[in-house]
C-alpha positions in Angstrom: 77.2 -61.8 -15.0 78.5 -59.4 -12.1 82.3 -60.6 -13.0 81.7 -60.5 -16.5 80.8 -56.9 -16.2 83.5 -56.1 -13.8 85.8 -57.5 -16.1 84.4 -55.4 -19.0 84.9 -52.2 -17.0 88.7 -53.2 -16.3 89.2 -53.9 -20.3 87.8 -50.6 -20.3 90.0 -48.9 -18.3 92.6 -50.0 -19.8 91.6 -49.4 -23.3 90.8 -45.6 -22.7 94.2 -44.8 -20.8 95.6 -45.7 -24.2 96.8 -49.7 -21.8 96.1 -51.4 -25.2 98.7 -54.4 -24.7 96.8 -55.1 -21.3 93.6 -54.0 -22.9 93.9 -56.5 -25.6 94.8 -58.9 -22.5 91.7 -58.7 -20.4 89.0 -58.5 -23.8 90.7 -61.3 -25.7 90.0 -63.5 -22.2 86.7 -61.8 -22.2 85.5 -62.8 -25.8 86.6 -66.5 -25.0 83.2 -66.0 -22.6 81.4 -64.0 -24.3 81.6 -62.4 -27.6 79.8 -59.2 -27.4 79.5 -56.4 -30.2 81.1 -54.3 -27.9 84.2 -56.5 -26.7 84.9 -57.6 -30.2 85.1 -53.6 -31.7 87.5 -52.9 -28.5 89.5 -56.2 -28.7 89.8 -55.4 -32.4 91.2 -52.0 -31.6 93.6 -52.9 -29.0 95.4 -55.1 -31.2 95.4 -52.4 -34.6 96.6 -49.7 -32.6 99.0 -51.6 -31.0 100.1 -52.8 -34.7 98.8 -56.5 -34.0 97.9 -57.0 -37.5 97.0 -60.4 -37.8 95.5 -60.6 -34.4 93.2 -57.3 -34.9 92.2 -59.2 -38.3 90.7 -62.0 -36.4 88.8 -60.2 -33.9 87.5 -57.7 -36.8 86.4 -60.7 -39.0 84.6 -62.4 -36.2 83.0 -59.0 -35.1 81.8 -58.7 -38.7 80.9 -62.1 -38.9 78.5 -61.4 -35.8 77.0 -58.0 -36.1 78.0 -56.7 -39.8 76.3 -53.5 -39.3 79.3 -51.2 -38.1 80.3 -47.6 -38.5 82.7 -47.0 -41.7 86.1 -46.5 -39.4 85.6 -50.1 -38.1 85.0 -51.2 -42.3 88.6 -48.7 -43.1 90.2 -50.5 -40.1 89.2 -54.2 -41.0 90.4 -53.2 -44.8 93.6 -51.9 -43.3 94.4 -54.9 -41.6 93.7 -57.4 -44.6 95.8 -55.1 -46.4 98.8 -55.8 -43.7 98.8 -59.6 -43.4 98.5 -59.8 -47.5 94.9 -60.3 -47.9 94.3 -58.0 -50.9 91.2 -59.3 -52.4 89.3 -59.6 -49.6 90.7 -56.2 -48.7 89.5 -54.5 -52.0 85.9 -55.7 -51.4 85.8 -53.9 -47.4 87.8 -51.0 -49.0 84.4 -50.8 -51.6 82.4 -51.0 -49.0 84.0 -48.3 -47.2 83.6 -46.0 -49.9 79.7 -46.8 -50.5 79.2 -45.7 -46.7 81.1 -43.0 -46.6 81.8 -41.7 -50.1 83.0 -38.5 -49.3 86.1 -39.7 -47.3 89.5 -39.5 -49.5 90.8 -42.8 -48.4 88.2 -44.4 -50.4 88.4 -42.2 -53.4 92.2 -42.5 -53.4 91.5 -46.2 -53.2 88.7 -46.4 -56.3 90.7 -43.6 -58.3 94.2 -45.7 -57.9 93.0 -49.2 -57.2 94.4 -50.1 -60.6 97.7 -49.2 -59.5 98.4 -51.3 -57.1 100.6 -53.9 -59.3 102.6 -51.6 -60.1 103.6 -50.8 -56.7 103.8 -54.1 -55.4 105.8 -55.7 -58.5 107.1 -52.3 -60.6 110.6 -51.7 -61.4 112.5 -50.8 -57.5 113.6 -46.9 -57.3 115.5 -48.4 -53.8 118.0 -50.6 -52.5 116.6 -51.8 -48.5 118.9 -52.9 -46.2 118.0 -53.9 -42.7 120.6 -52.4 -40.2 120.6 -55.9 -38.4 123.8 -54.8 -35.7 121.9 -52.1 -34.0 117.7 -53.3 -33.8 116.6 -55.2 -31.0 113.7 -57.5 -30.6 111.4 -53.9 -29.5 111.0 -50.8 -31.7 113.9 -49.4 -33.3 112.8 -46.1 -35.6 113.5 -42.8 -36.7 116.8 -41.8 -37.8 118.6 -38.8 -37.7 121.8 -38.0 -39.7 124.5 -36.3 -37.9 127.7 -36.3 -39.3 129.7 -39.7 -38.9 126.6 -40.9 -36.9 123.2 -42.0 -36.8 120.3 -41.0 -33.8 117.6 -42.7 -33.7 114.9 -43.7 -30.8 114.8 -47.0 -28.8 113.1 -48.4 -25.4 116.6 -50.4 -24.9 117.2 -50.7 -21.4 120.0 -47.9 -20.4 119.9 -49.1 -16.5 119.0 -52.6 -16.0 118.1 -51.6 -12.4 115.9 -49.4 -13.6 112.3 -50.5 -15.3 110.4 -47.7 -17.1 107.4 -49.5 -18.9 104.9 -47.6 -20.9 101.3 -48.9 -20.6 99.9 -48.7 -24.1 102.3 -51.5 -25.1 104.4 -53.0 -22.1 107.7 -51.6 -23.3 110.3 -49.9 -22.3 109.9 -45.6 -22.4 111.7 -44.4 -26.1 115.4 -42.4 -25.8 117.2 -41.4 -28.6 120.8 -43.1 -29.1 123.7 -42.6 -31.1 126.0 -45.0 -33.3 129.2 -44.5 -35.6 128.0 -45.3 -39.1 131.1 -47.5 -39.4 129.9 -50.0 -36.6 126.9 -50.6 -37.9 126.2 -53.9 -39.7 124.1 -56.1 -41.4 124.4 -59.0 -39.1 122.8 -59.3 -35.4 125.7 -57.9 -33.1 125.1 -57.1 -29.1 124.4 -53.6 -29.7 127.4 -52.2 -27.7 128.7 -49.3 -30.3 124.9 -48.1 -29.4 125.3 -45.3 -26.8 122.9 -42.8 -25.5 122.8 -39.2 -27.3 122.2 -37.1 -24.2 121.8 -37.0 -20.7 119.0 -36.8 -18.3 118.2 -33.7 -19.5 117.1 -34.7 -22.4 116.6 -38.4 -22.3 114.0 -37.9 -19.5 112.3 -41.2 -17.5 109.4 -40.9 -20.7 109.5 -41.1 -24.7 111.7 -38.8 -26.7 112.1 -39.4 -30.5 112.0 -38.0 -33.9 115.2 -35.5 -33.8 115.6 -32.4 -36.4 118.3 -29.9 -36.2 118.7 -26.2 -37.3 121.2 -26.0 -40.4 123.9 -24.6 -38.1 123.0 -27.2 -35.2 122.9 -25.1 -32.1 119.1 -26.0 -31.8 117.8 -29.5 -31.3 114.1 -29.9 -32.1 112.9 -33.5 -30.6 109.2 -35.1 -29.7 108.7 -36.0 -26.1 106.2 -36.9 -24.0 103.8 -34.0 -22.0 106.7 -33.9 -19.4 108.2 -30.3 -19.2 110.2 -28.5 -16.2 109.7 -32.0 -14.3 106.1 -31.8 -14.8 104.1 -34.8 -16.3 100.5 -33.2 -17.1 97.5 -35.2 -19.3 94.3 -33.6 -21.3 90.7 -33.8 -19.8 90.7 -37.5 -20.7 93.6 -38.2 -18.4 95.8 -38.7 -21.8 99.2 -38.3 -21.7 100.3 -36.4 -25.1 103.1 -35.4 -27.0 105.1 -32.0 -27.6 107.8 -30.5 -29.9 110.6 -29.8 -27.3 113.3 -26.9 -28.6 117.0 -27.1 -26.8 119.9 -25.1 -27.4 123.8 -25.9 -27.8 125.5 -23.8 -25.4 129.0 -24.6 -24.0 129.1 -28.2 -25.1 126.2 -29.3 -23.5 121.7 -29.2 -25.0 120.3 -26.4 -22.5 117.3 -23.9 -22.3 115.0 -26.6 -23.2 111.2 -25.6 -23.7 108.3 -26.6 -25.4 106.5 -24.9 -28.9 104.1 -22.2 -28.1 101.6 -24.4 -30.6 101.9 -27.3 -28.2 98.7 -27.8 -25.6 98.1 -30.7 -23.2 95.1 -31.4 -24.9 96.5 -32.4 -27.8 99.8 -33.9 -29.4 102.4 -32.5 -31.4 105.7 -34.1 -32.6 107.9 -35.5 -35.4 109.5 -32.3 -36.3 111.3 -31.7 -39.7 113.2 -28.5 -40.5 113.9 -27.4 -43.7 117.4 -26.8 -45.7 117.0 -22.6 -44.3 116.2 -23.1 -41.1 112.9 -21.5 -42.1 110.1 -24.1 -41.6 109.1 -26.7 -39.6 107.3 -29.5 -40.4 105.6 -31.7 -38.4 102.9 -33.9 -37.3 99.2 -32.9 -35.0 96.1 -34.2 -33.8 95.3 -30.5 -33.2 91.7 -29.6 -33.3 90.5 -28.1 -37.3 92.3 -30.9 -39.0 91.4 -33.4 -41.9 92.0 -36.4 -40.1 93.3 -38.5 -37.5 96.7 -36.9 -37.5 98.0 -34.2 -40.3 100.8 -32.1 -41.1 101.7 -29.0 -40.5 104.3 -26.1 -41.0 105.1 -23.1 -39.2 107.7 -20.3 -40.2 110.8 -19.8 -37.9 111.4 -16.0 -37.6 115.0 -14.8 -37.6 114.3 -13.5 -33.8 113.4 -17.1 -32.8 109.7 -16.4 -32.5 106.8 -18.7 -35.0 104.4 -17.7 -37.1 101.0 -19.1 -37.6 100.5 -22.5 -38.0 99.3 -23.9 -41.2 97.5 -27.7 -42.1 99.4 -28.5 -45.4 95.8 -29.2 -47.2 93.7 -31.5 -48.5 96.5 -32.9 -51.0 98.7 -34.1 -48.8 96.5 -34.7 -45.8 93.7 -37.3 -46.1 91.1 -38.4 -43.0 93.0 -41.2 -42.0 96.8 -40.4 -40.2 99.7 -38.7 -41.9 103.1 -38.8 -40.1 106.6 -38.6 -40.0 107.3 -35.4 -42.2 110.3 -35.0 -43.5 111.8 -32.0 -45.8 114.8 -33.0 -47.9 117.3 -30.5 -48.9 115.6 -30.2 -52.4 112.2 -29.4 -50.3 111.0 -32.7 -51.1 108.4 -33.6 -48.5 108.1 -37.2 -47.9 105.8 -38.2 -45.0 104.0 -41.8 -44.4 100.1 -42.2 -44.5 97.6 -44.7 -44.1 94.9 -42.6 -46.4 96.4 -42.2 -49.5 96.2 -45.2 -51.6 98.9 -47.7 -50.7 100.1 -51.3 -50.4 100.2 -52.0 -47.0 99.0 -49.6 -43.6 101.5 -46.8 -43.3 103.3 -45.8 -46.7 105.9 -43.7 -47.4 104.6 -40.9 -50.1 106.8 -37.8 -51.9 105.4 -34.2 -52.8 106.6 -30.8 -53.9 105.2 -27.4 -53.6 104.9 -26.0 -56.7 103.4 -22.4 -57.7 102.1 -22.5 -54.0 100.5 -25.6 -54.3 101.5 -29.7 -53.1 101.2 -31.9 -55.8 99.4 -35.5 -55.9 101.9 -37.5 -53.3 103.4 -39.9 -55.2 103.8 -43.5 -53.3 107.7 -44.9 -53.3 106.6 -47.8 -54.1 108.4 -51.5 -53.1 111.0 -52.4 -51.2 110.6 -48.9 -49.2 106.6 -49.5 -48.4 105.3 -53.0 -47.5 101.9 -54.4 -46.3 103.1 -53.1 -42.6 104.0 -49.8 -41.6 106.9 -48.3 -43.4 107.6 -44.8 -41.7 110.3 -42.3 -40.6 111.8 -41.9 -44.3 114.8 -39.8 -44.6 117.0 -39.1 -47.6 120.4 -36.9 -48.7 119.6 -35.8 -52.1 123.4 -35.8 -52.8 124.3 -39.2 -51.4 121.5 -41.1 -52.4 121.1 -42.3 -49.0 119.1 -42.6 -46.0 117.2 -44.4 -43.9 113.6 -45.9 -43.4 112.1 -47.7 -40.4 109.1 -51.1 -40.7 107.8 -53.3 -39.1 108.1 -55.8 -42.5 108.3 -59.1 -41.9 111.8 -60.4 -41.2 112.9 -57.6 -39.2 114.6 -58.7 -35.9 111.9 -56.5 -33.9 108.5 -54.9 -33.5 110.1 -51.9 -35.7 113.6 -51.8 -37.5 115.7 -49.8 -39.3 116.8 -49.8 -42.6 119.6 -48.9 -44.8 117.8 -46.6 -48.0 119.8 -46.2 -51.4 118.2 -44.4 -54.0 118.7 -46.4 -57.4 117.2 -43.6 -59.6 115.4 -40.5 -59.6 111.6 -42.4 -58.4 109.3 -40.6 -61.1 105.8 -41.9 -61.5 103.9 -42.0 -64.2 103.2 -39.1 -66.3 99.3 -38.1 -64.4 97.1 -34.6 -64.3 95.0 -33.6 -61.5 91.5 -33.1 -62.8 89.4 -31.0 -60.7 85.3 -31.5 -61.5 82.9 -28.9 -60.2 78.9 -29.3 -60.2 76.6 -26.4 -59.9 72.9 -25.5 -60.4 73.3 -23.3 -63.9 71.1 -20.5 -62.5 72.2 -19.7 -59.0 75.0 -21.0 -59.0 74.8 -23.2 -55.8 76.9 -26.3 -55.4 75.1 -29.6 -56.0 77.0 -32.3 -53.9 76.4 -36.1 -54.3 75.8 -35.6 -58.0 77.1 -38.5 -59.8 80.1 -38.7 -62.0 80.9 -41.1 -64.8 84.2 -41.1 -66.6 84.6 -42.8 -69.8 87.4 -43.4 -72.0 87.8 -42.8 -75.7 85.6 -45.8 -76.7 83.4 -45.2 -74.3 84.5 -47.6 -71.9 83.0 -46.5 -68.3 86.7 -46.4 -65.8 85.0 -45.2 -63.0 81.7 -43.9 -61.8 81.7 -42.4 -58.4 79.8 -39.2 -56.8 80.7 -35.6 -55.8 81.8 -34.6 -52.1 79.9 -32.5 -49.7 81.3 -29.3 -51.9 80.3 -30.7 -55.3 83.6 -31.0 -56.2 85.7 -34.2 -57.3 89.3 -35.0 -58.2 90.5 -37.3 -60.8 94.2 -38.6 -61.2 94.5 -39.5 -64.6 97.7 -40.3 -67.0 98.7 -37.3 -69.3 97.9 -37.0 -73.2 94.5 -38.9 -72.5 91.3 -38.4 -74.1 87.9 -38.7 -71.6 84.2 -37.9 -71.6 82.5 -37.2 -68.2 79.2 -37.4 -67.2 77.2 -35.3 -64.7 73.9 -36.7 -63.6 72.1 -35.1 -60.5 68.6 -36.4 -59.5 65.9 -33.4 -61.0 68.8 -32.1 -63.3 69.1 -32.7 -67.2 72.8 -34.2 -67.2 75.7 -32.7 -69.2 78.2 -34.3 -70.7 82.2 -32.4 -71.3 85.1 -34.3 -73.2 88.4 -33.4 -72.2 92.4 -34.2 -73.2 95.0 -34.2 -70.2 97.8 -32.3 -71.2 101.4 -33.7 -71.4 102.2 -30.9 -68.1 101.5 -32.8 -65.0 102.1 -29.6 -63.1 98.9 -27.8 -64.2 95.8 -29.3 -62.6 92.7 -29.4 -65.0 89.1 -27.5 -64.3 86.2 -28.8 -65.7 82.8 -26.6 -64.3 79.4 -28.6 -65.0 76.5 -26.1 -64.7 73.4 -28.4 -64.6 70.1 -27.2 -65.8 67.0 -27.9 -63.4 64.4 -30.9 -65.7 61.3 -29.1 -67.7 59.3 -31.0 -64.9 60.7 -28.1 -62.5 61.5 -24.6 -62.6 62.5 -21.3 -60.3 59.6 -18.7 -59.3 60.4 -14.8 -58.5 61.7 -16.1 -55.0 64.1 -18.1 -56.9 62.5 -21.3 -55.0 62.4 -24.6 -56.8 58.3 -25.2 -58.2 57.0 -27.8 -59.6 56.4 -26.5 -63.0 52.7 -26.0 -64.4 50.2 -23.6 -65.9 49.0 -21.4 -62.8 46.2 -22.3 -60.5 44.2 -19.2 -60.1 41.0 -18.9 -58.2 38.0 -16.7 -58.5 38.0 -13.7 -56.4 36.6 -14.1 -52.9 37.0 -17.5 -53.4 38.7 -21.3 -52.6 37.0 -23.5 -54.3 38.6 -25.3 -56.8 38.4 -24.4 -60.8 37.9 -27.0 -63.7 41.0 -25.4 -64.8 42.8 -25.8 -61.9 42.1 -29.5 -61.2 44.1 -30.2 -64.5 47.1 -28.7 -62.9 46.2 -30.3 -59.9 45.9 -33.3 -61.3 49.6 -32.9 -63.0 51.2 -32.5 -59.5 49.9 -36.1 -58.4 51.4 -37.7 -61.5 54.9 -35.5 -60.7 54.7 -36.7 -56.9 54.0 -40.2 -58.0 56.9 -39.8 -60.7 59.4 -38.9 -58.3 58.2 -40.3 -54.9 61.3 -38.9 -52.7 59.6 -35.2 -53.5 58.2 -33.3 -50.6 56.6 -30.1 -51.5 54.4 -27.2 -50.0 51.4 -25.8 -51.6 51.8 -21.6 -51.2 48.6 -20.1 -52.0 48.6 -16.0 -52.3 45.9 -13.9 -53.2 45.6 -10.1 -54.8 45.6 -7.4 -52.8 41.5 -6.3 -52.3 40.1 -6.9 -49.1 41.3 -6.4 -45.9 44.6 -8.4 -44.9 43.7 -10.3 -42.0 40.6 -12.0 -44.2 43.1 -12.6 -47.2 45.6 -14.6 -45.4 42.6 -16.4 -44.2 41.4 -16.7 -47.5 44.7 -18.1 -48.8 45.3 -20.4 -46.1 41.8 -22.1 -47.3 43.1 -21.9 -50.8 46.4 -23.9 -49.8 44.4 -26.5 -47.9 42.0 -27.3 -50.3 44.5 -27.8 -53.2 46.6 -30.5 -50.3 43.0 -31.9 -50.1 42.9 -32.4 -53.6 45.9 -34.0 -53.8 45.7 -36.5 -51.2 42.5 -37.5 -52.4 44.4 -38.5 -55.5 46.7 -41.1 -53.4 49.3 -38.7 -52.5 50.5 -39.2 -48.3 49.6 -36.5 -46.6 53.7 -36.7 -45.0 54.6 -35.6 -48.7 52.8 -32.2 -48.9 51.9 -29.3 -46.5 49.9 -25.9 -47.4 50.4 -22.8 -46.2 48.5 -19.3 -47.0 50.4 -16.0 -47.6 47.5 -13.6 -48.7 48.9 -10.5 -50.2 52.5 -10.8 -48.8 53.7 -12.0 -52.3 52.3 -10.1 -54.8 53.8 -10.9 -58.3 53.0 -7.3 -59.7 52.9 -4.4 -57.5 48.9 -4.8 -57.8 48.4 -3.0 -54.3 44.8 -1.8 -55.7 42.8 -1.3 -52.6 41.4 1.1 -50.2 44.4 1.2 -48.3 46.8 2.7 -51.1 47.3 5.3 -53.7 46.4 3.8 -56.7 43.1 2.5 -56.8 41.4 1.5 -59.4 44.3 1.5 -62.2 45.1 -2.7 -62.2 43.1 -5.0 -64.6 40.9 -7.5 -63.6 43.6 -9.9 -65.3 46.7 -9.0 -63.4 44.3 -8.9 -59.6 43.7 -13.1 -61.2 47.4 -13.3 -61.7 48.0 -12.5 -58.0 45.1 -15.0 -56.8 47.7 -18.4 -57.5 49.0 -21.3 -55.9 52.2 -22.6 -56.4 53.8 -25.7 -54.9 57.7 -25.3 -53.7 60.0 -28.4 -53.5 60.8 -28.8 -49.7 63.2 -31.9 -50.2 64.1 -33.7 -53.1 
């Protein structure tokens, strides 16, 4: 048991300084032993974030197989990983299940709203020609292309000094530096790689990872990722991790100088694959920063003519989902294609396409087959006058862990004619969102195409195909449900806004306070009084068969009384009028858990019947309107 435990806390190590080759190592030999919920989940992870597909599959199913009960990240990943070595059914029934535990999250919305889809992307008409660049990919991790002139960069942990050994922990490979090659040389057969030269020197190819290169539009300044290793200093975050930064360097006198990092960048989190635009105006790129969506999102900030940025801004909710989006990159037409693991797609990461129109990103549209697979498909780049560009995979029958690929774009990709539809749910009186209500969408005969549930905002988006008649139902637990029918329009460029404002069941209603009651005749009480009334018990009686009706309802019995008598004695008073209607109730088979009572006295007069010794105007209210202020009502707590 000791070793077993020092063994564990090795795995450990290795698995939370990001070692997850060597961490997959140690908790594979440790599961052989002794298959723990614990070793399982981490052997699992050390193989999917090391893109171990297959292997990370195995462990998953057997950890499922042995304690099913896990957190919905562990159900996305499993999914994920069916996904990626073609399992699709059995990846459709986790992806369900991810969205029945967490039904909030976008990658199982995008996956329930597009599931339908996925044919189509697998097996629809090809927008692209894929060629794999066979001459200049090696048996490692070839990715991320650059154009530049007659010549391609791109990143690679090819050895530059074979006495030299660099090795990075998380996957036992050599450091990433970015190289050049003559588009000419390349081929589609396996060469020896020697047209493939470093781009830089030392200065910029440093002893750790540099990658993902994007130029200015006059190319005097290089932007390029790199690890946390500036001015010969190699700093990590509280957690001893290592991150990544944007780098800027400058072309002066034939050589890449004055190189410093982004003001946005911070140790304590990453900040790479920069993309700037056509203007030199924008940059896009990717962030774990803190206030995001997901795992990793993208950004833009504006370049000021003076060389100075402007304030950074997450690119939303339509392009970035809870799961990772990466690789931006902004075509000349301001195209933004980027690859994803949360919008719905075939395989883990797919490449996706959106515009900014009238201020706002449209629905990403998913490239389809042969640029995404059920791998990761990443690092897209295209010249919208050429038609060509470049892609990097780790698809099967690629001659490494990641290749790159020769992109030709057959025809303008368009997808199908679809309108956002954006769904709103509200209480009709106040106003106040009412998230979780459920939403059932129904086509012209009625058919139901997909029932799901509102998000933490009570709000809901639908992607549905233009020139299509729907109905929709709202139904929210206490609330009389609504129905709206609706035609998308033939202009998928104008998102569609349907408000439901629900009205609260006849069972329930809204006092003075604008608190939620359970609706009845009032329960008045004789002055001086807490005994309870003939008249009363009927209402009384009502409440039990409302609680029993609904038996999720917990509510509080707040008894008041009118404004005679001294104050002290009249909360007193009320207090014993509260507790004797819970009394009541709970006689009647009600748990006491369910209801509380509390007394207010006069603090809640419904009139302005102040008619005591202590004010102005005694003597001028009714003996009816003191008995209205002498009631009990009984406020919903939690539905």
């Amino acid at each position: 048991m000791f070793g077993q435990t020092k063994e564990t806390k090795k795995a450990d190590t290795y698995f939370e300084n990001l070692s997850y080759a060597s961490a997959a190592e140690a908790y594979k030999v440790l599961a052989e032993e002794n298959t723990t919920e614990h070793v399982l989940k981490r052997l699992g992870d050390s193989y999917y974030f090391n893109v171990k597909m297959q292997e990370a599959s195995e462990a998953y199913s057997k950890l499922f197989s042995k304690f099913p009960n896990q957190v919905p990240e562990h159900i996305f990943r499993y999914a994920q990983t069916l996904t990626s070595i073609g399992e699709f059914e059995d990846s459709k029934i986790w992806m369900k299940e991810f969205h029945q535990a967490k039904k909030g999250d976008s990658r199982g919305i995008n996956f329930t709203d597009e599931e339908a889809v996925l044919e189509d992307l697998i097996n629809g008409k090809p927008g692209y020609e894929v060629t794999n660049q066979r001459s200049i990919n090696t048996k490692n991790s070839d990715f991320g292309v650059t154009d530049y002139g007659n010549t391609i960069l791109f990143s690679s942990p090819r050895k530059r000094n074979v006495y030299i050994k660099r090795n990075h922990t998380r996957n036992n490979k050599n450091f990433l530096d970015i190289y050049k090659v003559i588009k000419e040389n390349i081929t589609i057969t396996e060469g020896d790689d020697s047209d493939v030269k470093p781009m830089f020197t030392e200065e910029v190819n440093s002893k750790y990872h540099e990658s993902s290169i994007s130029f200015s539009p006059d190319r005097k300044t290089m932007y390029f990722t790199r690890n946390n290793y500036v001015a010969g200093k190699y700093k990590v975050d509280k957690e001893g991790v290592n991150n990544l930064k944007i780098l800027k360097a400058e072309w002066v006198y034939n050589e890449w100088i004055n190189i410093v990092e982004l003001p946005f960048n911070s140790s304590e989190y990453s900040v790479g694959h920069p993309s700037v635009s056509k203007d030199g105006t924008k940059l896009y790129f990717a962030s774990d920063m803190p206030g995001g969506i997901g795992a990793t999102d993208i950004y833009v900030v504006t370049i000021n003519t003076d060389g100075s940025y402007g304030t950074v801004q997450n690119l939303g909710a339509k392009v970035n989902t809870e799961g990772r989006e990466m690789f931006p990159f902004i075509s000349d037409e301001d195209v933004l294609y980027f690859s994803s693991d949360g919008h719905f797609g075939i395989g883990a990461l797919d490449v996706f396409a959106t515009k900014k129109i009238a201020g706002t990103y449209k629905t990403p549209v998913n490239l389809k087959a042969p640029i995404n697979t059920k791998l990761d498909d990443f690092a897209f780049s295209i010249n919208p006058v050429t038609k060509k560009g470049y892609l990097s995979s780790n698809r099967e029958g690629g001659v490494g862990d990641d290749d790159i690929y020769a992109v030709v774009e057959l025809e303008i990709v368009k997808s199908p004619c679809m309108q956002v539809v954006s769904v709103t749910v509200k209480d009709k009186k106040f106003q106040n969102p009412l998230p979780g209500a459920k939403l059932v969408l129904k086509d012209v005969n009625g058919l139901v195409i997909k029932e799901t549930y509102a998000d933490a905002n009570a709000t809901f988006t639908f992607t549905l195909p233009c020139n299509q008649q729907y109905t929709l139902d709202a139904i929210k637990e206490y609330y009389q449900p609504d129905t709206a029918s609706f035609v998308t329009t033939e202009e998928q460029k104008i998102d569609l806004n349907l408000d439901f404002d629900l009205q609260i069941i006849s069972d329930f209603a809204y006092n003075e306070r604008g608190e939620l009651i359970i609706k009845i005749h009032p329960i008045y009480f004789d002055y001086n009084k807490s005994n309870i009334r003939e008249d009363a018990a009927i209402e009384l009686n009502h409440i039990v068969r409302i609680m029993k009706k609904y038996p999720r309802l917990v509510i509080r019995s707040s008894s008041h009384t009118d404004a005679r008598g001294k104050e002290r004695y009249n909360e007193a008073l009320s207090d014993r009028r509260a507790k004797y209607s819970v009394a009541y109730i709970v006689d009647k088979g009600i748990n006491s858990n369910r209801i509380s009572g509390k007394g207010f006295g006069e603090t809640r007069l419904v009139n302005g019947c102040v008619d005591n010794d202590r004010h102005t105007n005694r003597g001028k209210c009714t003996k009816e309107e003191h008995q209205a202020n002498r009631r009990t009502e009984f406020v919903i707590v939690k539905m």
